[in-house]
KOLDO-455088 format. One record per residue: residue number from 1; y, z, x of N, C-alpha, C, CB in turn. Coordinates in pm, 1 decimal. Glycine has a CB too. Layout:
<pts>
PT num       ny       nz       nx      cay      caz      cax       cy       cz       cx      cby      cbz      cbx
PT NUM        Y        Z        X        Y        Z        X        Y        Z        X        Y        Z        X
...
</pts>
This chain:
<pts>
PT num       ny       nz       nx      cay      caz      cax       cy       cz       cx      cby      cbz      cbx
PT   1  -7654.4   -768.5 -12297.3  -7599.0   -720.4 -12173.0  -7643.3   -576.3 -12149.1  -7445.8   -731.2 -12174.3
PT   2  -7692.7   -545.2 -12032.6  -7728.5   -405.5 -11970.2  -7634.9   -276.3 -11978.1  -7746.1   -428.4 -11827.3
PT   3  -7614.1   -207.3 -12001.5  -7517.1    -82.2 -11988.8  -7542.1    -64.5 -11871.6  -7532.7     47.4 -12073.3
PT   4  -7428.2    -17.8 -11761.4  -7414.5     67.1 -11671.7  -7423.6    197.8 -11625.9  -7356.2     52.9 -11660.4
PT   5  -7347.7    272.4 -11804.8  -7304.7    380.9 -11772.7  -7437.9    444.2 -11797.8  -7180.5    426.8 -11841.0
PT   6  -7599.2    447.8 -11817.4  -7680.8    544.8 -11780.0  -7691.4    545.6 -11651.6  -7793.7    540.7 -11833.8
PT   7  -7695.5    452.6 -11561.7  -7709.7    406.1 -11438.6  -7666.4    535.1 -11360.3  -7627.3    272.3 -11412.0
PT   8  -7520.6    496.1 -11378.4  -7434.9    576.5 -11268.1  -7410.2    751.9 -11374.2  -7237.1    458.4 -11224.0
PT   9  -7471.2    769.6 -11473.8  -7525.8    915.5 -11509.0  -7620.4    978.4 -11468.1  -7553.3    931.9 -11611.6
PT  10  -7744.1    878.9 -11447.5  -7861.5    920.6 -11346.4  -7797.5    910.3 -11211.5  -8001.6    819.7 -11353.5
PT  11  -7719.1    825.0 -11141.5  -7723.8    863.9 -10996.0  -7622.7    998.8 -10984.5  -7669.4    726.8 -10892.9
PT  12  -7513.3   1036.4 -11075.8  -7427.0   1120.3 -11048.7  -7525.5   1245.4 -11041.9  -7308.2   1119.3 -11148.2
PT  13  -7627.6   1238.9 -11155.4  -7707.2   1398.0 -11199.9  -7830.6   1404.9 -11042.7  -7833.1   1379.7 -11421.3
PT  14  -7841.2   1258.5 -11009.4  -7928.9   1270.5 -10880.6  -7862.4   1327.7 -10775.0  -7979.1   1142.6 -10830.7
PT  15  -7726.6   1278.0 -10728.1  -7646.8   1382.3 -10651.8  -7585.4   1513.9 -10659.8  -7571.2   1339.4 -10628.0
PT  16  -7603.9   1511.1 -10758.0  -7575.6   1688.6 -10812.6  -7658.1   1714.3 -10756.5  -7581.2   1758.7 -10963.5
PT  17  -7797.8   1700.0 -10797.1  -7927.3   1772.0 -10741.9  -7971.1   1785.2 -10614.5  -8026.4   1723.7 -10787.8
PT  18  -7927.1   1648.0 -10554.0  -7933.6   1673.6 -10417.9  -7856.2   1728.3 -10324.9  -7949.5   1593.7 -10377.3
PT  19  -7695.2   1757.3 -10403.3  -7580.7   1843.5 -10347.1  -7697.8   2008.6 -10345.2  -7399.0   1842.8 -10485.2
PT  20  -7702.0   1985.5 -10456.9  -7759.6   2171.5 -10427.8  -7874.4   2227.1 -10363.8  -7790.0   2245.1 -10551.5
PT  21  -7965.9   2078.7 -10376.7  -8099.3   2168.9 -10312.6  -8043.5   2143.5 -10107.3  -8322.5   2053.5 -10377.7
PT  22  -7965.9   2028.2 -10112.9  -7889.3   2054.6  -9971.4  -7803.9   2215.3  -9894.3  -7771.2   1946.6  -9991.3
PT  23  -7726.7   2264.4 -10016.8  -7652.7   2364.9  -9994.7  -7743.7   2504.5 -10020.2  -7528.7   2347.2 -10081.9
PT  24  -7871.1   2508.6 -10061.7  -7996.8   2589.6 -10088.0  -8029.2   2595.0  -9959.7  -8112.1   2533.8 -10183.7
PT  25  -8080.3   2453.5  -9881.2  -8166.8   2462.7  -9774.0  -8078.2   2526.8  -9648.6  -8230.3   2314.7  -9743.9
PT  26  -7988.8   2470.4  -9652.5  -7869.4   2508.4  -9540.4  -7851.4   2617.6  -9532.6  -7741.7   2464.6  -9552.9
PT  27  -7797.4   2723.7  -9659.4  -7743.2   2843.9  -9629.8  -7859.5   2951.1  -9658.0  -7611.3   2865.3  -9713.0
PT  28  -8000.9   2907.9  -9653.0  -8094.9   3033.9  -9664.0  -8058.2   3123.9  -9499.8  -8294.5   2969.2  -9682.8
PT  29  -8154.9   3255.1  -9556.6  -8207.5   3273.7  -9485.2  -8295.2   3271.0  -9387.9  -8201.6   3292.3  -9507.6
PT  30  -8341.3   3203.7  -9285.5  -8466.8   3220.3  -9242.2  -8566.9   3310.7  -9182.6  -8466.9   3162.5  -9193.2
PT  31  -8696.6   3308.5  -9237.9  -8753.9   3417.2  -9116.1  -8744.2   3436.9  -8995.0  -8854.3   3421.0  -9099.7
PT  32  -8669.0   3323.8  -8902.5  -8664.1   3325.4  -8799.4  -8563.0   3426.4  -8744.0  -8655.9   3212.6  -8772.7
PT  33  -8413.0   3388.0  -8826.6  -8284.5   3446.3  -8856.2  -8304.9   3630.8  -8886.4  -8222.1   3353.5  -9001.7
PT  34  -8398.3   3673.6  -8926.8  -8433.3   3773.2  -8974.4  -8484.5   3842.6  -8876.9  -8501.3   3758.2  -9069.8
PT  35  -8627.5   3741.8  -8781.6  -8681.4   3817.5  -8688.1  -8600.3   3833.7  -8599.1  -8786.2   3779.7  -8642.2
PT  36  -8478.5   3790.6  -8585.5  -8384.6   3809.1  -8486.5  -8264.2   3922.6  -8481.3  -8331.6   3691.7  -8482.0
PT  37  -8284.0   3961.9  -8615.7  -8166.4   4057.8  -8662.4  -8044.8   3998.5  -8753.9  -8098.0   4114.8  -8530.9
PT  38  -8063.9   3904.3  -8768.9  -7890.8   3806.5  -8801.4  -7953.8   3806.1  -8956.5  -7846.7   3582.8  -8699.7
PT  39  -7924.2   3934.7  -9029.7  -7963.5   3975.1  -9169.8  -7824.9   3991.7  -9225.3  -8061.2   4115.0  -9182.8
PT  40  -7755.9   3906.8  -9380.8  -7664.8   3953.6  -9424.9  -7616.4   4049.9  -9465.8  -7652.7   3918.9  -9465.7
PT  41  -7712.5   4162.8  -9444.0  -7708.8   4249.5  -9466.2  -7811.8   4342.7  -9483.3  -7654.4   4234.7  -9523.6
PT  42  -7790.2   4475.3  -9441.0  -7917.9   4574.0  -9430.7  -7957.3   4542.4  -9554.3  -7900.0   4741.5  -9404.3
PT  43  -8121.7   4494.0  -9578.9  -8177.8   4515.2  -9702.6  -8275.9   4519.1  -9657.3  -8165.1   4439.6  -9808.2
PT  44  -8398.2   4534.3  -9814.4  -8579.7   4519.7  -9755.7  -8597.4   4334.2  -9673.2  -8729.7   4530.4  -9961.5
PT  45  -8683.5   4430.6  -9600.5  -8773.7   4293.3  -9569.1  -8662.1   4282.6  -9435.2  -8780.2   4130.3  -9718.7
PT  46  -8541.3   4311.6  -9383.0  -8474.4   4293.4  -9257.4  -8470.5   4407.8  -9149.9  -8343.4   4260.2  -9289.3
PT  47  -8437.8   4379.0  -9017.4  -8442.6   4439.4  -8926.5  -8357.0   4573.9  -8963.8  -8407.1   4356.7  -8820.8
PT  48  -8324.5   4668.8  -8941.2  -8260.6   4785.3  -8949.4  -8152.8   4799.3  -8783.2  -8396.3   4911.0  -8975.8
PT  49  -8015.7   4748.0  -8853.1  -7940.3   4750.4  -8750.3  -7971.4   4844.0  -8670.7  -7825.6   4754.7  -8776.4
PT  50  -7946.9   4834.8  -8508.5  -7965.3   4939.4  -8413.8  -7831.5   5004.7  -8414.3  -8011.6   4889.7  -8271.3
PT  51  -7841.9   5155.4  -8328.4  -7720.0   5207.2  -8298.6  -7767.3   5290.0  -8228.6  -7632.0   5249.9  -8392.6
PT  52  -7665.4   5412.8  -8205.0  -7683.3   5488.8  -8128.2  -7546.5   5611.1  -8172.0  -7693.3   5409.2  -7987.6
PT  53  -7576.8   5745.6  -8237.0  -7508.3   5860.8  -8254.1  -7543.7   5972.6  -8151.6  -7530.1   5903.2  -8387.6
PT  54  -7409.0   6027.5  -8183.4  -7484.9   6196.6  -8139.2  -7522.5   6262.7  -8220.5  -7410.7   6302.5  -8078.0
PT  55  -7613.3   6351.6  -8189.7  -7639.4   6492.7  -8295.1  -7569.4   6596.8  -8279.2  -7769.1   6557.2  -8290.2
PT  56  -7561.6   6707.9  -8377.4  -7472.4   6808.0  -8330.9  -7498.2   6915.8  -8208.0  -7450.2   6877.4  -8442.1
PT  57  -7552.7   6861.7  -8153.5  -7593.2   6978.2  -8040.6  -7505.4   6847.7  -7907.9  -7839.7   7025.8  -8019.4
PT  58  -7445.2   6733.1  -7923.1  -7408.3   6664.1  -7862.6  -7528.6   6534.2  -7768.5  -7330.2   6757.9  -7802.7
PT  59  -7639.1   6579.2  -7842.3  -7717.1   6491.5  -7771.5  -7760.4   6380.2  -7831.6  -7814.8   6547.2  -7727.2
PT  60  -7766.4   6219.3  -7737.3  -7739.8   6071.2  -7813.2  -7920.9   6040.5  -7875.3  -7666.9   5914.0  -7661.8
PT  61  -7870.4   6001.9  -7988.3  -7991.9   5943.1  -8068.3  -7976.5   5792.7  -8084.3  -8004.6   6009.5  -8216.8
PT  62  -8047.1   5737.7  -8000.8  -8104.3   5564.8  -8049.9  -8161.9   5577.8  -8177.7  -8238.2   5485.6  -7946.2
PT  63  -8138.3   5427.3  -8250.4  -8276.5   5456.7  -8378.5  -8380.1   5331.6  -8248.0  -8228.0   5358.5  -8640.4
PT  64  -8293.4   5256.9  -8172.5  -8365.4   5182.0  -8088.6  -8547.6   5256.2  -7987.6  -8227.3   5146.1  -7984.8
PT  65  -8515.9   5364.9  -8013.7  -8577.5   5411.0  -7920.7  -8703.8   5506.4  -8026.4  -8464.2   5492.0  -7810.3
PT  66  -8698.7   5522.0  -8141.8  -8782.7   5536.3  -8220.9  -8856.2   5398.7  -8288.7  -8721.6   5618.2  -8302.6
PT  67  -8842.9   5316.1  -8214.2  -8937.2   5198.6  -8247.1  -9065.8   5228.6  -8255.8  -8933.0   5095.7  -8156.5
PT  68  -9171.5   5206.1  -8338.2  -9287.8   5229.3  -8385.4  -9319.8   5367.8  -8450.5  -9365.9   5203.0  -8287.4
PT  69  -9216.9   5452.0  -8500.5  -9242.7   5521.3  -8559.0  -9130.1   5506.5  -8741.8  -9239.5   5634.6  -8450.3
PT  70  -9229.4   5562.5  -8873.0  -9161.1   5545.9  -8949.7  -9016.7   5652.0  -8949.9  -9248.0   5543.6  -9049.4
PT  71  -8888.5   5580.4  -9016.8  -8795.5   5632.2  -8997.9  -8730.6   5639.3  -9161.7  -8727.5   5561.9  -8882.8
PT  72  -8687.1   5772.9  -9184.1  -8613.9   5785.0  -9319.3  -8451.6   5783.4  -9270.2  -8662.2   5941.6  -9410.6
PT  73  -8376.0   5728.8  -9267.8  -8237.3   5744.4  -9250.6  -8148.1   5753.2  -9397.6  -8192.5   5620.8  -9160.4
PT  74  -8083.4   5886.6  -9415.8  -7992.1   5920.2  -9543.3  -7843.1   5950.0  -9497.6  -8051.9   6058.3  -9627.1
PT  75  -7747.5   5909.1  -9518.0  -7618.2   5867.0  -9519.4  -7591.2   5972.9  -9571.7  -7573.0   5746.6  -9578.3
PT  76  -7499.8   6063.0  -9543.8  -7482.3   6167.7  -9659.5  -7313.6   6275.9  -9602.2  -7671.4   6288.4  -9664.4
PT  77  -7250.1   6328.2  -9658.7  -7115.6   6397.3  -9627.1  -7130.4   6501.3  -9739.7  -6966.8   6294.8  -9635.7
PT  78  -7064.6   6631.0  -9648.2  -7069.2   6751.8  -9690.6  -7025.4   6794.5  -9825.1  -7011.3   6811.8  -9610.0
PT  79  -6902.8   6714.6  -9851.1  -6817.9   6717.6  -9986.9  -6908.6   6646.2 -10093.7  -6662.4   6633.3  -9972.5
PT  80  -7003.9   6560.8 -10074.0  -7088.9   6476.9 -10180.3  -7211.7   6573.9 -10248.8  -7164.3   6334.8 -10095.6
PT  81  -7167.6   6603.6 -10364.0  -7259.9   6704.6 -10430.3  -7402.7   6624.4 -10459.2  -7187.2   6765.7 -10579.6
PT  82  -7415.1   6500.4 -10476.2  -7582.3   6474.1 -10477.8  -7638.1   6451.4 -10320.1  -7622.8   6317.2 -10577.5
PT  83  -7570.1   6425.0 -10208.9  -7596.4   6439.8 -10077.2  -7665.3   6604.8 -10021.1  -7452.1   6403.3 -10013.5
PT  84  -7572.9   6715.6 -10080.6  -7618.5   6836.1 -10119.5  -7747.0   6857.3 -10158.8  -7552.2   6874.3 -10204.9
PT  85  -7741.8   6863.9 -10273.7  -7885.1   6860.8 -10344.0  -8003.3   6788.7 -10346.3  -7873.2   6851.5 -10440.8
PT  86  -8027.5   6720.7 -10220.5  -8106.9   6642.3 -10183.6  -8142.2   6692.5 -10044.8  -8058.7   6514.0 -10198.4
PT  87  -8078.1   6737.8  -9984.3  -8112.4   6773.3  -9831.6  -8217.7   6874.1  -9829.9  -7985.6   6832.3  -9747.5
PT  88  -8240.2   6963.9  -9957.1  -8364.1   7043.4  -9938.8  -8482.1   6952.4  -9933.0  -8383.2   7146.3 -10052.1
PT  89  -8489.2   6840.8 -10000.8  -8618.5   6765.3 -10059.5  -8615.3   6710.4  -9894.2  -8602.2   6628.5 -10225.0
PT  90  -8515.5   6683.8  -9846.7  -8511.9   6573.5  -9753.5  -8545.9   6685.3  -9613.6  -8340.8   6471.8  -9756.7
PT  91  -8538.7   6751.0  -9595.4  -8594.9   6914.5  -9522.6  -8736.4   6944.0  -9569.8  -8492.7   7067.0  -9580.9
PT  92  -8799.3   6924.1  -9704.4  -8938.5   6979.4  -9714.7  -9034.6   6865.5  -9674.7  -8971.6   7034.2  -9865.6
PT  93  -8965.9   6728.9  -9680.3  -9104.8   6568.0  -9639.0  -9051.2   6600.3  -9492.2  -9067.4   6327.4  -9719.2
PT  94  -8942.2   6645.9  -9403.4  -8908.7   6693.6  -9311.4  -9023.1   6768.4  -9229.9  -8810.5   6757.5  -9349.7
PT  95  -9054.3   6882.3  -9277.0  -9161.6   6943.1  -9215.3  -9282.9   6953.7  -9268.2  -9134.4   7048.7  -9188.0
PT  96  -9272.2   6826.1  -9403.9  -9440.6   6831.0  -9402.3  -9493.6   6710.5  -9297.6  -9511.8   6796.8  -9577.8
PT  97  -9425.2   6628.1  -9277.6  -9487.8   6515.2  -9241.7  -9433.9   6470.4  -9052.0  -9437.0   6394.8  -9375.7
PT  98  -9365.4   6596.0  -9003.7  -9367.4   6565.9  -8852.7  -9456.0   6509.9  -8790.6  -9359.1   6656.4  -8785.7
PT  99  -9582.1   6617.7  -8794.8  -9687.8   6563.0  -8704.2  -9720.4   6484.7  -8737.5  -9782.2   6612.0  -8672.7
PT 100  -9717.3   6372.7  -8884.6  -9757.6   6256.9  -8871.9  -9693.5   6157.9  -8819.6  -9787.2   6227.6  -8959.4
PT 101  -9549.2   6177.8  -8736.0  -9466.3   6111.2  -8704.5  -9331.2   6053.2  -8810.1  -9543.7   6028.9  -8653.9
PT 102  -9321.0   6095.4  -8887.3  -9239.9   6038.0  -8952.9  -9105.5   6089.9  -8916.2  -9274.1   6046.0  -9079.6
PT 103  -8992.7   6049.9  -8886.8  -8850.2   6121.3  -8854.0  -8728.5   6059.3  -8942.8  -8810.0   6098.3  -8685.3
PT 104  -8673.2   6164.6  -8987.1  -8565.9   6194.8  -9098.0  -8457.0   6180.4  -9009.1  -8570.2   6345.7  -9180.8
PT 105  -8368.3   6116.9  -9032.5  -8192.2   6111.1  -8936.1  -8079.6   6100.6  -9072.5  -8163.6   5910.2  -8800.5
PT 106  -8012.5   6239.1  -9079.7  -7942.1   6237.5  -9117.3  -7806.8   6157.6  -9064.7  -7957.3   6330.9  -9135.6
PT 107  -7729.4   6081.5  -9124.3  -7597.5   6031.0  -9075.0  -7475.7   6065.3  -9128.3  -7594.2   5907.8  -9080.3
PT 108  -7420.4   6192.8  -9069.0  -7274.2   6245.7  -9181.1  -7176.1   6143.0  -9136.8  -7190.7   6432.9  -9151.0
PT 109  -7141.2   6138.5  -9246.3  -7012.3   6057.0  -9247.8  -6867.9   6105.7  -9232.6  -7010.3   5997.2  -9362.0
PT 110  -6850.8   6117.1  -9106.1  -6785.3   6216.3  -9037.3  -6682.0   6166.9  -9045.1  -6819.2   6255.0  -8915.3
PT 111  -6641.3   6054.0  -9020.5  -6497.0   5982.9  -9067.4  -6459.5   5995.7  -9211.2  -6498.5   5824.9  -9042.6
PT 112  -6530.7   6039.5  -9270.8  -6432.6   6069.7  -9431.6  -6497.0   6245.4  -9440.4  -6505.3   5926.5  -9630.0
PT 113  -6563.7   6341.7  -9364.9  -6607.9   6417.4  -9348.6  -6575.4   6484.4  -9241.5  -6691.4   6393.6  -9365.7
PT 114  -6549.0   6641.6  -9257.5  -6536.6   6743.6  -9151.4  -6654.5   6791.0  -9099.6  -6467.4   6852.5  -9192.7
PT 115  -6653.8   6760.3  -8899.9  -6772.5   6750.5  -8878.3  -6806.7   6949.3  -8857.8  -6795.2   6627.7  -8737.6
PT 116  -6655.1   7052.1  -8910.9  -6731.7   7157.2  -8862.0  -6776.1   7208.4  -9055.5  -6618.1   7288.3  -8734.0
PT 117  -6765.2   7122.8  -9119.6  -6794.1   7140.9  -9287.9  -6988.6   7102.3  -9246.8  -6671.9   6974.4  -9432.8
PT 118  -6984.6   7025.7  -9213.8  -7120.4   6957.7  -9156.6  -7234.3   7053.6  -9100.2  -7081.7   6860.4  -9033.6
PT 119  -7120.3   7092.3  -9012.5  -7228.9   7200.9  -8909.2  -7226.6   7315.4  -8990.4  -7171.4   7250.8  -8732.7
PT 120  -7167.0   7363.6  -9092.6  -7140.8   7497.1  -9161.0  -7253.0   7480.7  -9320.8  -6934.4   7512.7  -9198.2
PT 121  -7289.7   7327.5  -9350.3  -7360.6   7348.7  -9414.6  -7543.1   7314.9  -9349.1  -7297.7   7283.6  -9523.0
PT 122  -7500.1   7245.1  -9285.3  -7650.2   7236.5  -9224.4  -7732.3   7355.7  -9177.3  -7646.3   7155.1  -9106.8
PT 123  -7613.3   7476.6  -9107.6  -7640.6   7604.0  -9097.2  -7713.9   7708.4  -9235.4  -7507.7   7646.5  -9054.4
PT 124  -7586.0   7631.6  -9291.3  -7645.5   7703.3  -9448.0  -7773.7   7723.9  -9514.1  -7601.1   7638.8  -9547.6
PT 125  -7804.1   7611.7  -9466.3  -7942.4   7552.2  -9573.3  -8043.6   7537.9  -9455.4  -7916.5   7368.0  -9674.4
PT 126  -8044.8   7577.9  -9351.5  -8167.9   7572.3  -9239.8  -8173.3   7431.7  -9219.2  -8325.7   7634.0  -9288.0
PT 127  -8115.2   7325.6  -9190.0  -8135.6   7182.3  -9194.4  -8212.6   7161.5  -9023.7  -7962.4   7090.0  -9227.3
PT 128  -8351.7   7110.8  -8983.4  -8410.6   7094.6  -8843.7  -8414.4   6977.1  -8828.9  -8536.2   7147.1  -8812.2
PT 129  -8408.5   6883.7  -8889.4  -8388.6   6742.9  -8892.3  -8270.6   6679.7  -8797.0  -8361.9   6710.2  -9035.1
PT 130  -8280.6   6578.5  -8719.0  -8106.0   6555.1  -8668.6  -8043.9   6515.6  -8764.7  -8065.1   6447.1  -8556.4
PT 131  -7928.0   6569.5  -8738.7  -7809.9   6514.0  -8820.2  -7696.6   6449.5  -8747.6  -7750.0   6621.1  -8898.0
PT 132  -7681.2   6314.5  -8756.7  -7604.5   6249.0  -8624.1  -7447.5   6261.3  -8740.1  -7680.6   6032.0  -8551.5
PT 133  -7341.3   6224.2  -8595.5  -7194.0   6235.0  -8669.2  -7136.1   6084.7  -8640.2  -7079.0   6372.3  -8594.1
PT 134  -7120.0   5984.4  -8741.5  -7072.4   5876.9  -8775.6  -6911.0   5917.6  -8755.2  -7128.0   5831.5  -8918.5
PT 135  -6830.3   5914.6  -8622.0  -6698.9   6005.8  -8603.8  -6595.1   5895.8  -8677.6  -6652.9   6049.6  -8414.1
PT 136  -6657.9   5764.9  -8661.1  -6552.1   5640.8  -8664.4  -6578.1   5501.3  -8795.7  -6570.2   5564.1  -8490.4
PT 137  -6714.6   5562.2  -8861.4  -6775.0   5523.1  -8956.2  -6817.4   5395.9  -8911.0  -6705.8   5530.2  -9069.5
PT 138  -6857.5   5321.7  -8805.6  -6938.9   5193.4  -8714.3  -7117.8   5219.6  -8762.5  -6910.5   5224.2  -8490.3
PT 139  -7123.2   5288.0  -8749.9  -7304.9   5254.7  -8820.5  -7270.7   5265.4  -9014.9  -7468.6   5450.0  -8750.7
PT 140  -7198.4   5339.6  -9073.0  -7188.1   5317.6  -9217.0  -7123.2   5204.5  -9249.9  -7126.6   5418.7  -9282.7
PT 141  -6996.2   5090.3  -9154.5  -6994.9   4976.1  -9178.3  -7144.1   4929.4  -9167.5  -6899.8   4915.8  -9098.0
PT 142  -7188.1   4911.8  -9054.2  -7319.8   4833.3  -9006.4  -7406.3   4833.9  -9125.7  -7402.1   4904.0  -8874.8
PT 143  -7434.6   4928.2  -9196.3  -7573.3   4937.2  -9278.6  -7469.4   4923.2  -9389.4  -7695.8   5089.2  -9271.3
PT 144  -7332.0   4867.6  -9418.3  -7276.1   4858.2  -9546.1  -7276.9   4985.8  -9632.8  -7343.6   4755.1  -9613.2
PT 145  -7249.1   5044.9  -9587.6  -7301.8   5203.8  -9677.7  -7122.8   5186.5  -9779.8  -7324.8   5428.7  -9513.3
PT 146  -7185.0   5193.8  -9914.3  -7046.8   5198.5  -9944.6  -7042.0   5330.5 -10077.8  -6990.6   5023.4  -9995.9
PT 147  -7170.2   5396.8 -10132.8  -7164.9   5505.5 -10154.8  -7250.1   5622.0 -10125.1  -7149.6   5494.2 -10240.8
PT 148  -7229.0   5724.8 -10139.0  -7335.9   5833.2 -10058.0  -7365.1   5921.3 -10209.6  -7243.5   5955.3  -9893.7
PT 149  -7491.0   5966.0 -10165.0  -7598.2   5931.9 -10056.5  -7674.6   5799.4 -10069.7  -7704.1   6040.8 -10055.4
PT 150  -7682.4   5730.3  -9943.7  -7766.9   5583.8  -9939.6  -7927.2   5608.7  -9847.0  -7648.6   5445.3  -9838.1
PT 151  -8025.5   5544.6  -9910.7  -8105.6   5614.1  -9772.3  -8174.1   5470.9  -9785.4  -8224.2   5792.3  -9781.1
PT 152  -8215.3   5480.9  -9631.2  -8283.0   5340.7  -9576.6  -8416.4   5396.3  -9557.1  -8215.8   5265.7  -9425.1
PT 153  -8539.1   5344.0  -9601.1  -8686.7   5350.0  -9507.5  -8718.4   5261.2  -9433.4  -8804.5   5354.9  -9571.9
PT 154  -8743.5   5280.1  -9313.8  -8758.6   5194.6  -9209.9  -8880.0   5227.1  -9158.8  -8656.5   5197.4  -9115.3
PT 155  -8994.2   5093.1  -9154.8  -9120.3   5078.7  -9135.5  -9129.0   5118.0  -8982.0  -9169.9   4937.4  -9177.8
PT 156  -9214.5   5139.4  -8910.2  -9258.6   5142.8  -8748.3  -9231.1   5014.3  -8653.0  -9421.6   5163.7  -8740.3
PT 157  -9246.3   4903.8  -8744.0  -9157.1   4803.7  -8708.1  -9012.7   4767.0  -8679.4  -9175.3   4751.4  -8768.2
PT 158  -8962.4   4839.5  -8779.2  -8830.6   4853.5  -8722.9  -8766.8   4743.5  -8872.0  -8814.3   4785.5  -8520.8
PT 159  -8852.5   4724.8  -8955.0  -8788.8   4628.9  -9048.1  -8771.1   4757.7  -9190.1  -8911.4   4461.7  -9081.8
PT 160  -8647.7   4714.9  -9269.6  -8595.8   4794.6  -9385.4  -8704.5   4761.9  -9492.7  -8435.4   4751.8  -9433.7
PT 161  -8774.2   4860.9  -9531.4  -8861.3   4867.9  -9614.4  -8798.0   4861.0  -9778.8  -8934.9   4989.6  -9573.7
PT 162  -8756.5   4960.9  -9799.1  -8636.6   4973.8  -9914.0  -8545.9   5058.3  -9878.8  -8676.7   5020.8 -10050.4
PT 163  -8436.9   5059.3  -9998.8  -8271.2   5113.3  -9938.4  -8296.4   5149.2 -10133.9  -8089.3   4944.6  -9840.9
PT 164  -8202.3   5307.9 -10141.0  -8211.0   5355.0 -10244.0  -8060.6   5442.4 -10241.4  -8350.5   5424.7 -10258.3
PT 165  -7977.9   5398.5 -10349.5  -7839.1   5424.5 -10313.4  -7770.6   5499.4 -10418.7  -7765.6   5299.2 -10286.1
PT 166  -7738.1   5618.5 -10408.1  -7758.9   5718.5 -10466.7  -7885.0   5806.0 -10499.3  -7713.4   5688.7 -10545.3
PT 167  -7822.2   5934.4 -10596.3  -7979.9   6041.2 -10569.2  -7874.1   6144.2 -10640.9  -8065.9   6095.4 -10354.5
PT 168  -7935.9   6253.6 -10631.2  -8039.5   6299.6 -10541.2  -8220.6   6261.7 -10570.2  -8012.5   6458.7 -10545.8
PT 169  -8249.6   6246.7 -10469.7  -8401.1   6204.3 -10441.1  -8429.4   6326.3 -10461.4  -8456.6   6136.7 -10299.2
PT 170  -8595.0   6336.9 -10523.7  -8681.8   6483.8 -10503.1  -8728.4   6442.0 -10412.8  -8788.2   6549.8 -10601.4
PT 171  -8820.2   6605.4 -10389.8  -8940.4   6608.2 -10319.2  -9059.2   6478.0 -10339.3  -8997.8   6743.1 -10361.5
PT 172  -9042.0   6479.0 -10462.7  -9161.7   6397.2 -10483.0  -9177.0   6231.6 -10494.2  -9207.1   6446.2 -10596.8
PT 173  -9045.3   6230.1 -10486.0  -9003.8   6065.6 -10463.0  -8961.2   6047.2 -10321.9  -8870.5   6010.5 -10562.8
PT 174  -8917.9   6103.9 -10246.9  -8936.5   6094.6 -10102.8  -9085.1   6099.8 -10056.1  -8859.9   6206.2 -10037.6
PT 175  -9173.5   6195.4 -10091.6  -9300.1   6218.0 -10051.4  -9376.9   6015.9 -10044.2  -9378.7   6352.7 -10191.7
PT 176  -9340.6   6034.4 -10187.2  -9458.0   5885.5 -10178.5  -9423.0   5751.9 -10122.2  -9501.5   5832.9 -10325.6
PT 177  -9231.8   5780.1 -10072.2  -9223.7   5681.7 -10003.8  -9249.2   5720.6  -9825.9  -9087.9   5623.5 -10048.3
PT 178  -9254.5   5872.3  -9802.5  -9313.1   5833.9  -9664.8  -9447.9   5798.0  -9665.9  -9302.5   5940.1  -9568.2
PT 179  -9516.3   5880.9  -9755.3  -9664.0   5789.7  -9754.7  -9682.7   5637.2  -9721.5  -9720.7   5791.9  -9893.6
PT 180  -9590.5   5596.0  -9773.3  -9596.9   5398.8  -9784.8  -9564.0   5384.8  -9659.2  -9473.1   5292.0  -9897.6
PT 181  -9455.6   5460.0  -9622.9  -9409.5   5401.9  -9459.3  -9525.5   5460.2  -9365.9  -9233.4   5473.0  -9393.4
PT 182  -9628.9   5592.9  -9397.5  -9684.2   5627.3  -9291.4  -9846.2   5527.2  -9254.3  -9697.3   5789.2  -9316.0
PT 183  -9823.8   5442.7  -9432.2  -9993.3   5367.4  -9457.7  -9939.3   5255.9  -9306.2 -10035.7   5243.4  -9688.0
PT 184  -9816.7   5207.5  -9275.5  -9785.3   5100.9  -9222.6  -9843.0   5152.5  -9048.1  -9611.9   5062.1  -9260.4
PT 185  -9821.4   5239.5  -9065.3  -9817.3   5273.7  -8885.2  -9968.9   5248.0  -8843.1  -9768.4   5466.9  -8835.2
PT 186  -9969.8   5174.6  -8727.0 -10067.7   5161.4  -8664.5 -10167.9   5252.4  -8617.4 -10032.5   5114.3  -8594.8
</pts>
């Protein structure tokens, strides 16, 4: 007489397998999903949520509107001592690499941050870069920012190149990642 029970061990281990590569195919990502923005989250290889801040002089910054140029965006609040010690490095790829287009946007995190602590150190340290004020923390939800300093590189495309979370970053590790973002530009 035949046994059964390999039978229905192979079909159970066949539906396992096909439970998962089902629940694989279903819940990817797609490139399509991606080229569209509908990313689980800011990471490489996805669109770089849009928004729109002010700077401290009160005037509105799109990142929408810097489309095709590379973009460094660093998350950063006055009280955060490696946010500090990074803003020089993030001030010297600042004015080496303007004219090649590259633009630095600071984002204080003004909702857990005093925005006149902000303006008192940016003064401090000569900061020419914008520095936008996150008043209600809606772009640090958006990009998930959940410690500072976080910094996003964002290609000319407009897609997140890499995200590096914590620092302080040097000079010289910022340098070679605008290089990478500036090889991209058309």
């Amino acid at each position: 007489m035949i046994s059964a029970q390999p039978f229905f061990r192979r079909a159970l281990l066949i539906g396992i397998l096909l439970l998962g590569l089902g629940w694989t195919f279903f819940s990817r990502v797609t490139t399509e999903n991606a080229a569209e923005g509908r990313a689980p989250a800011p990471q490489a290889g996805f669109p770089a949520p849009a928004f729109e801040l002010t700077d401290l002089d009160g005037r509105l910054v799109s990142l929408t509107d810097l489309r095709g140029r590379p973009v460094i965006l660093n998350f950063w609040a006055s009280w955060c001592a490696p946010c500090r010690a990074e803003m020089p490095a993030l001030q010297a790829v600042a004015d080496e690499y303007a004219e090649r287009g590259l633009v630095i946007l600071a984002v204080n995190a003004a909702f857990q941050d005093r925005a006149e602590d902000a303006v008192a150190f940016v003064a401090q340290n000569g900061l020419t870069f914008p520095i936008l004020l996150d008043r209600d923390g809606q772009v640090n939800r958006r990009y998930q920012v959940h410690s500072l300093p976080t910094t996003f590189f964002i290609g000319p495309d407009g897609l997140i190149r890499e995200v590096v979370i914590g620092g302080p970053m040097s000079s010289a590790s910022l340098r070679v990642r605008a290089e990478s973002l500036l090889e991209s530009v058309p």
